[in-house]
PAPAGU-340206 format. One record per residue: residue in one letter; x, y, z of N, C-alpha, C in turn. Coordinates in steps of 0.05 Angstrom, whole numbers, padded with zeros to 5 digits, always signed. Layout:
<pts>
aXYZXYZXYZ/...
</pts>
This chain:
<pts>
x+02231+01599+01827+02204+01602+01817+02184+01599+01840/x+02158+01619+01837+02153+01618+01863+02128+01599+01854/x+02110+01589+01888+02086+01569+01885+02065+01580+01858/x+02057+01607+01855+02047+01624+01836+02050+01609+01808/x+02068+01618+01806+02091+01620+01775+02088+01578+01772/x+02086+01555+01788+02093+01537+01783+02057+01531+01775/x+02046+01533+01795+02015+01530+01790+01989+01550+01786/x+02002+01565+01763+01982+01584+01751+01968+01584+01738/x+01960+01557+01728+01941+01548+01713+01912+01550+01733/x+01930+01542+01755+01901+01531+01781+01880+01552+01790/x+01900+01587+01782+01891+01609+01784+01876+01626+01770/x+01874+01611+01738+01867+01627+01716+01838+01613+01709/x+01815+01623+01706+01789+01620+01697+01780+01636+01674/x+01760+01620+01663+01746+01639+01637+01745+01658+01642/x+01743+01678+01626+01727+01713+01619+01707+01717+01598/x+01686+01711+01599+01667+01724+01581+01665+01757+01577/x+01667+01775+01564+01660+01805+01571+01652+01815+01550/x+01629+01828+01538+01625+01831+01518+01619+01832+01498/x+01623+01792+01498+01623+01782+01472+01656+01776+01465/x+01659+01780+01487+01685+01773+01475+01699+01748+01497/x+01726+01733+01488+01723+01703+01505+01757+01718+01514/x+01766+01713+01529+01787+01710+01548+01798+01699+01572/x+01810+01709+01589+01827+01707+01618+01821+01714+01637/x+01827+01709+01665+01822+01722+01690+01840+01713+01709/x+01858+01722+01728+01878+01707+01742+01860+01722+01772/x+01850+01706+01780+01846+01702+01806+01864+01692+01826/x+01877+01720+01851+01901+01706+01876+01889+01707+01896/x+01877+01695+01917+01879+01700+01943+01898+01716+01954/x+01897+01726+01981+01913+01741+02001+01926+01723+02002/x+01956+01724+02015+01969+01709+02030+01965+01718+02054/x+01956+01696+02073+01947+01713+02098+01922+01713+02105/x+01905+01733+02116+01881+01753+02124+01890+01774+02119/x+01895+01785+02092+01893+01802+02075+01865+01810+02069/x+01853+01837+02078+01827+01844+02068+01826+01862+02043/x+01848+01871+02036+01842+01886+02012+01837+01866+01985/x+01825+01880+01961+01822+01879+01938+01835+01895+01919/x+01845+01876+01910+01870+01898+01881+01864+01888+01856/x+01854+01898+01839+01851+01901+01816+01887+01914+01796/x+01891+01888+01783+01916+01910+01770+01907+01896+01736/x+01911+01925+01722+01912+01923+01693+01944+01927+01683/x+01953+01906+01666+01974+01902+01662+01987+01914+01640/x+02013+01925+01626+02020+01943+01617+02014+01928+01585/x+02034+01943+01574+02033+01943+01537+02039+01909+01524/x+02060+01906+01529+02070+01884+01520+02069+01855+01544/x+02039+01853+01556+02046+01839+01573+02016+01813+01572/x+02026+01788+01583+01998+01772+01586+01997+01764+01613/x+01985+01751+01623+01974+01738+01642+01998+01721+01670/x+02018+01710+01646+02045+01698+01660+02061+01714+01664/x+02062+01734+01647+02087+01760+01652+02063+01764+01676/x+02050+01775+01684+02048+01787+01710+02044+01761+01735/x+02050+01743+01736+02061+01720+01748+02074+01734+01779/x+02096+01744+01776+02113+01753+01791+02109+01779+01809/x+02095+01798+01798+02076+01823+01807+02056+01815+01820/x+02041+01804+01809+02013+01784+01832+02029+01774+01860/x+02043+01753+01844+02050+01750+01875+02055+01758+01895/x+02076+01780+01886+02081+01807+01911+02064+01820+01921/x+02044+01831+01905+02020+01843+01908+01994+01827+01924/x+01992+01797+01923+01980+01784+01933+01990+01790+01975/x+02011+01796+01971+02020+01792+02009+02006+01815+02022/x+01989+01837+02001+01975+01856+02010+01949+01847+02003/x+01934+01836+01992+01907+01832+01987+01905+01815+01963/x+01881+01805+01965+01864+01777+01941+01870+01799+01914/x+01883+01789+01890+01895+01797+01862+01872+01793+01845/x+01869+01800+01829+01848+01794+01806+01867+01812+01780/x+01866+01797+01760+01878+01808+01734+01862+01800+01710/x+01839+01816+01694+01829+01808+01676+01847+01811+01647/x+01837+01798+01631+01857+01807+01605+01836+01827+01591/x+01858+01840+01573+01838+01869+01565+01836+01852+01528/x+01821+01867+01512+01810+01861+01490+01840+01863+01471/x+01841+01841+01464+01864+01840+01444+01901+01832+01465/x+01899+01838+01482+01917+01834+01492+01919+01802+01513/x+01931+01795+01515+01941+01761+01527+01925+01744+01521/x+01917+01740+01487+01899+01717+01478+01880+01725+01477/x+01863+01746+01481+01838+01755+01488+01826+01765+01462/x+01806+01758+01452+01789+01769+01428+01799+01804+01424/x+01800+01805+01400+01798+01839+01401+01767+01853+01400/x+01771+01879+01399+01744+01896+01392+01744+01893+01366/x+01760+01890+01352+01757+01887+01317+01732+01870+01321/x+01739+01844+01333+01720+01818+01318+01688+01828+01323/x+01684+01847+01342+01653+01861+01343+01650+01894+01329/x+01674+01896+01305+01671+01917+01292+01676+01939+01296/x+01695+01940+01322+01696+01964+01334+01726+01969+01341/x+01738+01981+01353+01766+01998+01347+01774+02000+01375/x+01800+01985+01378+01807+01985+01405+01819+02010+01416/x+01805+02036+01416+01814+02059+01425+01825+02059+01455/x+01822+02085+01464+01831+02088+01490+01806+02088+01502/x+01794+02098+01496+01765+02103+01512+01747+02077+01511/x+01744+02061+01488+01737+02036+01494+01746+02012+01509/x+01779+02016+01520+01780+01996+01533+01779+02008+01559/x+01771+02038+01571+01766+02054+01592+01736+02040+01600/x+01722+02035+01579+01690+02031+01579+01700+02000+01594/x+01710+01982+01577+01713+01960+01582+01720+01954+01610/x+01740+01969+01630+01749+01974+01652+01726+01976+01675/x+01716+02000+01667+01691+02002+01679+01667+01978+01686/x+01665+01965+01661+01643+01946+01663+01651+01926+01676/x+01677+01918+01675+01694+01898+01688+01696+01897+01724/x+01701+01927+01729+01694+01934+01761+01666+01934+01766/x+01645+01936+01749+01621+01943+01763+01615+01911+01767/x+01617+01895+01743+01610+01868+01753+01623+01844+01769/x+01646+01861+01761+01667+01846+01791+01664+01851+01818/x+01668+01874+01822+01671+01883+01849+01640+01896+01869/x+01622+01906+01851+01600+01920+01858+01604+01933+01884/x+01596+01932+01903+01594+01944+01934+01616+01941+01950/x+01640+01924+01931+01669+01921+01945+01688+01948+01942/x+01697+01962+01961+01717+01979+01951+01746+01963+01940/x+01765+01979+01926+01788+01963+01916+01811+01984+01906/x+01838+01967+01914+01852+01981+01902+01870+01977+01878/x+01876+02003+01856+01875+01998+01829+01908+02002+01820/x+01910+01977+01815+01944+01986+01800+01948+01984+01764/x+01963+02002+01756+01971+02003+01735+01990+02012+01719/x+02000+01981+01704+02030+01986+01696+02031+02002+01669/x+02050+02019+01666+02054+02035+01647+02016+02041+01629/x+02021+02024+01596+01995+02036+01593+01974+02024+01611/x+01978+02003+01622+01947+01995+01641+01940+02018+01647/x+01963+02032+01659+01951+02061+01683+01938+02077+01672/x+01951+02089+01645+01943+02103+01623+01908+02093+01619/x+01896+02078+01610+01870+02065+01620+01854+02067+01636/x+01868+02064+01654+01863+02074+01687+01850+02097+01692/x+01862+02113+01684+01861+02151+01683+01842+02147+01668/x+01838+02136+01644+01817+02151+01619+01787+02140+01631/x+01788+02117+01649+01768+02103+01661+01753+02126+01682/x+01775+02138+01697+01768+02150+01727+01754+02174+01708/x+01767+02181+01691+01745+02203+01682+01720+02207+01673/x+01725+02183+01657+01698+02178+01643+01674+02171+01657/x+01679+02162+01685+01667+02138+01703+01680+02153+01727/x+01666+02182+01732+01672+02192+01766+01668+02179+01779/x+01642+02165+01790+01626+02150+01805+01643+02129+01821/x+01653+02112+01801+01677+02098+01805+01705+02107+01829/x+01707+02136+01821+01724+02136+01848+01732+02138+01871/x+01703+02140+01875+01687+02139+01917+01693+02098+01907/x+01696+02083+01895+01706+02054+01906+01732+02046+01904/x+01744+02064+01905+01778+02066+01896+01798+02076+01927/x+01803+02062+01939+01815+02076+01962+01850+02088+01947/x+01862+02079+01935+01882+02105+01919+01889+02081+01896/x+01900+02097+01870+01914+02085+01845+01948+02077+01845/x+01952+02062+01843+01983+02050+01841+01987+02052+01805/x+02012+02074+01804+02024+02077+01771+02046+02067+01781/x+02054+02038+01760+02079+02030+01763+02095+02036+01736/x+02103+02059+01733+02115+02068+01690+02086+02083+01683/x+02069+02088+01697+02046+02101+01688+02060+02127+01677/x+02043+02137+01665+02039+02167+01650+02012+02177+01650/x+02010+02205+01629+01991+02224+01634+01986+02239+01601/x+02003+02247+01593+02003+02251+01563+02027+02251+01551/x+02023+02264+01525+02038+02251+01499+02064+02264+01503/x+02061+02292+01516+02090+02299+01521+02115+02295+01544/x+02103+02261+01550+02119+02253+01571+02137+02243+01554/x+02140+02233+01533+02154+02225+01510+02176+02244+01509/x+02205+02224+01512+02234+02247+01496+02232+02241+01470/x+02214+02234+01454+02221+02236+01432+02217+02271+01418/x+02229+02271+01400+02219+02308+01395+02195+02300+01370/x+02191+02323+01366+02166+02327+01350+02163+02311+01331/x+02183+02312+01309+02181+02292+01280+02193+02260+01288/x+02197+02253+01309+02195+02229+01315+02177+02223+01322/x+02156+02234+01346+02138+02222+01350+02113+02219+01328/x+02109+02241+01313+02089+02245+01295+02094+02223+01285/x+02113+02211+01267+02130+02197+01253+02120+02165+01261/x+02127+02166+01284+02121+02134+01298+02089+02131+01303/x+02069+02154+01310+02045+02156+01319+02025+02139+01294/x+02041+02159+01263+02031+02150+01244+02030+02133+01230/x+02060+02119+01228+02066+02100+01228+02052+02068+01241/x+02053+02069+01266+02028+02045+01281+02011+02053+01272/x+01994+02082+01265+01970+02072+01257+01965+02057+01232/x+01983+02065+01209+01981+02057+01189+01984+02014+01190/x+02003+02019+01210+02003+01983+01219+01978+01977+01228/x+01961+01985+01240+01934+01978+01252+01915+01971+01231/x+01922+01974+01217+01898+01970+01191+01908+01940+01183/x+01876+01929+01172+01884+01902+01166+01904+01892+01152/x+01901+01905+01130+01929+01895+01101+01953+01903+01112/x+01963+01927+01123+01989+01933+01127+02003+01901+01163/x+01976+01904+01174+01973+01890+01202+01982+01851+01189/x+01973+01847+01172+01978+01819+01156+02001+01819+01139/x+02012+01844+01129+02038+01839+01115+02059+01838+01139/x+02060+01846+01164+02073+01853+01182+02083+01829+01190/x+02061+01823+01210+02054+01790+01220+02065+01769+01203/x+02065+01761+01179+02068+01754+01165+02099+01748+01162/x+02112+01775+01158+02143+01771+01152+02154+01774+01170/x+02153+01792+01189+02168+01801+01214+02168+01791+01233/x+02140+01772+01240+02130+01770+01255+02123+01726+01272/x+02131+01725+01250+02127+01686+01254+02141+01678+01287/x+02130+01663+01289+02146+01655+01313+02169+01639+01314/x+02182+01623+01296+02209+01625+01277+02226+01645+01273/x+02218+01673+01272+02237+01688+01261+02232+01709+01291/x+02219+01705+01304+02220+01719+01331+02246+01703+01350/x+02241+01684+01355+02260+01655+01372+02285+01663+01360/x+02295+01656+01328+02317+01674+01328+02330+01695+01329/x+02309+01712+01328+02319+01739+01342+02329+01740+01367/x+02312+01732+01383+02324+01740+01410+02347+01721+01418/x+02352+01690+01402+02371+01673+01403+02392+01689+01398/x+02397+01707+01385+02416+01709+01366+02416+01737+01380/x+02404+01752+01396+02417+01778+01396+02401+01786+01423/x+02395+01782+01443+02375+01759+01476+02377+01801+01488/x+02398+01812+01485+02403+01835+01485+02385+01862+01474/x+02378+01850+01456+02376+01870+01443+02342+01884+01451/x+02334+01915+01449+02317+01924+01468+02301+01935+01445/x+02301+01923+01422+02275+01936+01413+02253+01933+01406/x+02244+01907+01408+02226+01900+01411+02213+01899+01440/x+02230+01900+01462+02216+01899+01485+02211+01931+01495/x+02221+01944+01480+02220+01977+01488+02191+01984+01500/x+02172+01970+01502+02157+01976+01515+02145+01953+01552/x+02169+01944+01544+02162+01922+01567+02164+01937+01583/x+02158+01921+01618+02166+01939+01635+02185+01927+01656/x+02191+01939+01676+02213+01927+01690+02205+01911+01718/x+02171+01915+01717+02175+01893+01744+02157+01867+01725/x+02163+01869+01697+02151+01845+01691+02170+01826+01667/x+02198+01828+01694+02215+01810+01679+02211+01782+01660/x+02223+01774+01643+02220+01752+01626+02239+01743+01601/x+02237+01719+01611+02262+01701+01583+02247+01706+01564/x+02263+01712+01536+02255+01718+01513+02230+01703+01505/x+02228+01667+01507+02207+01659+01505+02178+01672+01505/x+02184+01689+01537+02159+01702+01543+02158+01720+01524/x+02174+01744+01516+02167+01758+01498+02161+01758+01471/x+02164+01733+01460+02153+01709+01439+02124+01699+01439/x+02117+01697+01463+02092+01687+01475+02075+01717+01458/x+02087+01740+01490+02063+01763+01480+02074+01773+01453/x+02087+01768+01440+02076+01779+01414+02058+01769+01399/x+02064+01745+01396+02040+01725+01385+02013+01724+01392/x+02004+01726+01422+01986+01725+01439+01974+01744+01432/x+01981+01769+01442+01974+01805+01432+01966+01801+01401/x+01939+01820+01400+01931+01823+01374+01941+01843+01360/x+01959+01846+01336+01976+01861+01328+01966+01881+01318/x+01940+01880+01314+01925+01907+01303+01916+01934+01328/x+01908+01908+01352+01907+01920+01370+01942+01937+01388/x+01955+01922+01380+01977+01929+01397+01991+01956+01385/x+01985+01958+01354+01990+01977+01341+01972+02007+01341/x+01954+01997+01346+01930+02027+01338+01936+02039+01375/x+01944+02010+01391+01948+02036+01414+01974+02034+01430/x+01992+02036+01412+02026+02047+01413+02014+02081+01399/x+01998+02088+01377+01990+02109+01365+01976+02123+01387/x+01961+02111+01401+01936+02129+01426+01961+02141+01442/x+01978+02127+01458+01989+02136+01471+02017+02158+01471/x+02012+02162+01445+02030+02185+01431+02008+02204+01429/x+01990+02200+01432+01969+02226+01426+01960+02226+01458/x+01961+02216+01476+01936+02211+01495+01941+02239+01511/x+01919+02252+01511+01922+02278+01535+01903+02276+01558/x+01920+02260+01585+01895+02255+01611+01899+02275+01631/x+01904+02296+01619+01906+02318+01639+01882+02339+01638/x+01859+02334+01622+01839+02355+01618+01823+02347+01647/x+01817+02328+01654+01800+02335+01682+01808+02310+01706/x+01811+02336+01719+01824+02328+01742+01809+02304+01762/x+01825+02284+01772+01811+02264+01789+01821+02264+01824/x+01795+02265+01834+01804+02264+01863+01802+02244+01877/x+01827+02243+01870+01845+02207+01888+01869+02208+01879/x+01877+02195+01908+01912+02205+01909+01921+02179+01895/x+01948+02183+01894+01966+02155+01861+01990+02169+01883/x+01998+02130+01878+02027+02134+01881+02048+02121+01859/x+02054+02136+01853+02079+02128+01830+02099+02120+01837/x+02103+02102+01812+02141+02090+01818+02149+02092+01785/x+02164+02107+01780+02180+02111+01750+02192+02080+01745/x+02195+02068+01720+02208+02048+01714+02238+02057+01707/x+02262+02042+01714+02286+02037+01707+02274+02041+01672/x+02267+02022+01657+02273+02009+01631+02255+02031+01615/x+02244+02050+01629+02233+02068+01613+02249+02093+01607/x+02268+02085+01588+02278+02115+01579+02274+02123+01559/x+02249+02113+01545+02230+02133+01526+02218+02153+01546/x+02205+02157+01566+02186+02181+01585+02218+02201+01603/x+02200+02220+01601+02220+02241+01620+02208+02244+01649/x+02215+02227+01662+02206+02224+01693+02194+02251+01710/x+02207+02281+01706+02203+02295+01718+02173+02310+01702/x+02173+02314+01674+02144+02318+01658+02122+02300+01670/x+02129+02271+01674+02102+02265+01686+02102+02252+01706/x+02120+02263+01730+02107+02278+01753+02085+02305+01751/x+02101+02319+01736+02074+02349+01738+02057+02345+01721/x+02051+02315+01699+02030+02318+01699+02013+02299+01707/x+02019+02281+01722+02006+02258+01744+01995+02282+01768/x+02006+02302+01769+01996+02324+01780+01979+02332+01787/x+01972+02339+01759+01947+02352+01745+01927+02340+01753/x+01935+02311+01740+01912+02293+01730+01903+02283+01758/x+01910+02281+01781+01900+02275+01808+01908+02278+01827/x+01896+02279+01851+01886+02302+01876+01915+02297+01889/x+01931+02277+01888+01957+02278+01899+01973+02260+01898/x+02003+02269+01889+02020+02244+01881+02038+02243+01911/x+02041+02219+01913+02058+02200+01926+02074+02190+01910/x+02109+02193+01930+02124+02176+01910+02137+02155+01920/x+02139+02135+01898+02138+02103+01912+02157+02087+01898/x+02180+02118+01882+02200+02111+01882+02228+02094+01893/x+02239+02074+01883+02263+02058+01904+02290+02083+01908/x+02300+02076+01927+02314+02096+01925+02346+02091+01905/x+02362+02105+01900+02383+02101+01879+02398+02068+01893/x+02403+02054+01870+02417+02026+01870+02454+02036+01875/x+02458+02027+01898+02491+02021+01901+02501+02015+01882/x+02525+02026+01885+02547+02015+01861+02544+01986+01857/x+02556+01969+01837+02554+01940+01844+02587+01931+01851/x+02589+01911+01868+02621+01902+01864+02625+01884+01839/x+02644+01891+01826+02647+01884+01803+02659+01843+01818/x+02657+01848+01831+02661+01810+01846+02646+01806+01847/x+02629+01813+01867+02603+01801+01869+02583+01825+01873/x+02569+01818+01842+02548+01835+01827+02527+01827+01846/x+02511+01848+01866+02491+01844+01874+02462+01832+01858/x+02449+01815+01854+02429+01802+01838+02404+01830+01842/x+02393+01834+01821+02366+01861+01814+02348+01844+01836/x+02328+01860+01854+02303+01855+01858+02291+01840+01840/x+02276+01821+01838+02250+01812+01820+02231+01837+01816/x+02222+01849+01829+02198+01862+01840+02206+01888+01849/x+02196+01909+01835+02212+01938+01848+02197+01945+01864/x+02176+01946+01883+02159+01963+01905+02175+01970+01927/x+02169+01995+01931+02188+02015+01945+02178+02008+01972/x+02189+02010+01995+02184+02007+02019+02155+02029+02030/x+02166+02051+02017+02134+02077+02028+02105+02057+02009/x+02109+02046+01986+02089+02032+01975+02076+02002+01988/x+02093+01999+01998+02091+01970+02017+02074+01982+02038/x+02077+02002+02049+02068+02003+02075+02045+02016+02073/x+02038+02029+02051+02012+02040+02034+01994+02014+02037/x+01998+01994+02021+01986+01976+02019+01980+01957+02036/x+02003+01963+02061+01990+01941+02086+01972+01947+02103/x+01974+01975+02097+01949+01988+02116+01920+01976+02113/x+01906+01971+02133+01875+01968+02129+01864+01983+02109/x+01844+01967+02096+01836+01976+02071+01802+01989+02073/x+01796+02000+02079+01761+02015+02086+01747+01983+02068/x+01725+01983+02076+01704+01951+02068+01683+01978+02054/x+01679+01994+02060+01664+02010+02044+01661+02040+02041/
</pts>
């Protein structure tokens, strides 16, 4: 366990935003690190799951991780009447860089849907990406047909969350499925099993506990209405100029890797790939132990480069 992970309390301060009350994980550089990294963290994730990603990411520049509305303890948009869409937590993104960073340039990572976010932000908010020296997708995507699911599955599941997003169906859920009693034995009893984490991601390893944590933590209304966005989401209508470098996740074998490449494409001025390269066989004696942390060597060296101050 690294210094991070043991004293991360020491790193985490209020968030006011909106009206709404949450998180902020503030890292220093390790070093004289001059960059600024902003990372928005994926679907199923809080503050401690990205514990281990900060840190790595810290040996390139000072970390900052806000929590988004509904996700790692964080108030939802419900409680101000409003609907945690895609475009509202794009808005939210936005307001978060303008009063964080102002006249600082920075660079922006984002895991699976963080990235997704990401994209809906750069569009909505051009302005924004003269302070962006390039975007890091770690499992990012672009639209709905990055999905192997076929047609009447996805429709199926799209409509499905949404119908969970609504209050009454969102409280019968929680309720039976959902206690934190009957979560603990699940994963006690079956620590294997991938369906509830089907949206986790792979550089944000964690003992079941943790994934006990963010379910509970995560607002289930919220977590539901945008499992539904991201079956619909199409971020390929206007194009952004700033280059992304991608790294596909191992644990994502819901997306078809090569669909969104062409359309990470589309959606900006040039992909980089920041792919690891294929894993050796393992010796069945001695099983080589996984990376913690997947960053590809071409992404490492992306990021150690001097970072423009403006």
């Amino acid at each position: 366990m690294t210094h991070l992970e043991q004293n991360l309390a020491e790193y985490i301060v209020p968030l006011n935003m909106n009206g709404l009350q949450g998180r902020m994980l503030r890292v220093p550089a390790h070093g004289r690190k001059k960059r600024d990294i902003l990372l928005i963290y994926g679907h199923h994730a809080t503050l401690e799951r990205s514990a281990k990603l900060v840190n790595e990411l810290a040996k390139y520049g000072s970390v900052t991780v806000p929590d988004l509305p509904g996700f790692g303890g964080m108030e939802s948009l419900y409680k101000l009447h409003d609907k945690p869409t895609l475009n509202r937590l794009a808005d939210y993104t936005a307001s978060f860089i303008k009063l964080r960073y102002r006249r600082r340039r920075l660079t922006i990572v984002g895991v699976g849907f963080g990235f997704v976010i990401i994209t809906r932000m750069l569009q909505r908010y051009p302005d924004l990406v003269k302070k962006i020296d390039f975007a890091v997708s770690l499992g990012g995507f672009a639209h709905y047909d990055d999905f192997s699911f076929n047609n009447r599955q996805q429709a199926y599941y799209r409509r499905l969350t949404r119908v969970y997003s609504w209050r009454l169906p969102a409280f019968v859920l929680k309720h039976t499925v959902l206690p934190t009693q009957i979560l603990e034995k699940m994963y006690k009893t079956d620590v294997t099993n991938d369906k509830l984490r089907k949206l986790g991601a792979e550089l944000l390893p964690g003992e079941p506990a943790d994934d006990v944590i963010a379910w509970t933590d995560n607002d289930l209304r919220t977590h539901m209405l945008t499992i539904s966005a991201m079956l619909s989401v199409d971020n390929c209508i206007t194009p952004i100029n700033l280059p992304v470098w991608h790294a596909p996740l191992a644990s994502q074998q819901y997306l078809n890797k090569h669909i969104v490449d062409q359309h990470l494409r589309i959606a900006f001025k040039g992909l980089h790939s920041a792919a690891l390269p294929p894993a050796r066989k393992k010796n069945r004696r001695h099983p080589a132990k996984p990376a913690p942390i997947s960053l590809s060597p071409a992404l490492r060296r992306a990021l150690a480069r001097p970072s423009r101050t403006k």
